[in-house]
C-alpha positions in Angstrom: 21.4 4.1 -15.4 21.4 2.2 -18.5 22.7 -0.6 -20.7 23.6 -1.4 -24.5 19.9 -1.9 -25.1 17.9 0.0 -21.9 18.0 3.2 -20.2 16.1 3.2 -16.5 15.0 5.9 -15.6 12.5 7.1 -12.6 9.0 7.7 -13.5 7.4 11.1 -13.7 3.8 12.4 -13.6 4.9 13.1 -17.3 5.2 9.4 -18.2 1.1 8.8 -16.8 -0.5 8.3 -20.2 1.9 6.0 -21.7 2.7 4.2 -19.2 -1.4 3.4 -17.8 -1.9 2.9 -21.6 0.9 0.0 -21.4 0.0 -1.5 -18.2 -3.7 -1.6 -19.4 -2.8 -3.0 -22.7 -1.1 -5.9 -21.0 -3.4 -7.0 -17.8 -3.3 -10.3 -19.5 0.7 -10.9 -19.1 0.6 -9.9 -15.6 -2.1 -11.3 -13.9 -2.2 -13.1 -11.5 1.0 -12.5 -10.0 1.2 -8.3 -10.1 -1.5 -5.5 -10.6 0.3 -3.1 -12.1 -0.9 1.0 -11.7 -3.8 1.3 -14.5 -5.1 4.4 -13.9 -4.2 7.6 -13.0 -5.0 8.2 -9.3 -3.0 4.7 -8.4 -0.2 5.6 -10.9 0.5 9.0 -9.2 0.5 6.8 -5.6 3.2 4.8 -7.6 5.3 7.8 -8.8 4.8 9.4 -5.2 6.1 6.2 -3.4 9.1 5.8 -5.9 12.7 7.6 -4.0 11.2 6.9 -0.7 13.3 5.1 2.1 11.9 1.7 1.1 10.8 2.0 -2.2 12.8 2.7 -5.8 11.3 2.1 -8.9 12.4 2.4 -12.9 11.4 2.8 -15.8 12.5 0.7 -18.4 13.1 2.2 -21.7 14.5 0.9 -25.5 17.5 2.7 -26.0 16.7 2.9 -29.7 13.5 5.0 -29.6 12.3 5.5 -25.9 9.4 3.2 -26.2 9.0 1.9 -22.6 9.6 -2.0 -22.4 9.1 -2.4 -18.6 9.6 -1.7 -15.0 11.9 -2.7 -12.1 10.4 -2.2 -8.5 13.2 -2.5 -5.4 10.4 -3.3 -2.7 11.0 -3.3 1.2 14.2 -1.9 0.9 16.5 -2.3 4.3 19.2 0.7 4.8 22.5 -0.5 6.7 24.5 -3.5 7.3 22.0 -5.5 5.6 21.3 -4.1 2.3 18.6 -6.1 1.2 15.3 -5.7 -0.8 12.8 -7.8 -3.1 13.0 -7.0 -6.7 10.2 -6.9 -9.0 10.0 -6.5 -12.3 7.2 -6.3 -15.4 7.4 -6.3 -19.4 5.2 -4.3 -21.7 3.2 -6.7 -23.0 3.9 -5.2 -26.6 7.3 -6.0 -26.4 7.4 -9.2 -24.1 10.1 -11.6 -25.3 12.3 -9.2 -26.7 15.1 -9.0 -23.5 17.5 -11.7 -25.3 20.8 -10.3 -26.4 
């Protein structure tokens, strides 16, 4: 998927360093409201539960360089007539305040 400015994309084992790194880096923004994977064991649960029935998540990337800017989580996802799910969603701290067009 993608936009003029973002391409999502699921996460990988791959994407570990950088993304812990981020997610570290900006405890601050996030806090109290989510606790986002900051270390390896809980971000490999995270990549693991991402595709499953009731869980997708994405990572959000700058189209210009591939610097991650942020996830979307789809959370407690219902298959059917209903087609329904929460959506959650984080910035990189670095680069917080930068989703205007």
């Amino acid at each position: 998927m993608s936009s003029a400015r973002v391409i999502l994309q699921p996460p990988t084992l791959a994407d570990e360093r950088e993304f812990v790194s981020a997610m570290r880096a900006g405890r601050a923004l996030h806090r109290p409201w989510m606790q986002m994977p900051d270390n390896s064991e809980k971000y490999a649960s995270y990549v693991a539960r991402c595709g499953t029935e009731r869980f997708e998540g994405y990572l959000v990337r700058r189209r210009e360089d591939g610097a991650l800017a942020g996830v979307f989580n789809i959370n407690e996802i219902v298959r059917g007539r209903l087609q329904s799910g929460y959506l959650g969603y984080a910035a990189v701290a670095a680069l917080a305040g930068e989703g205007g067009t």
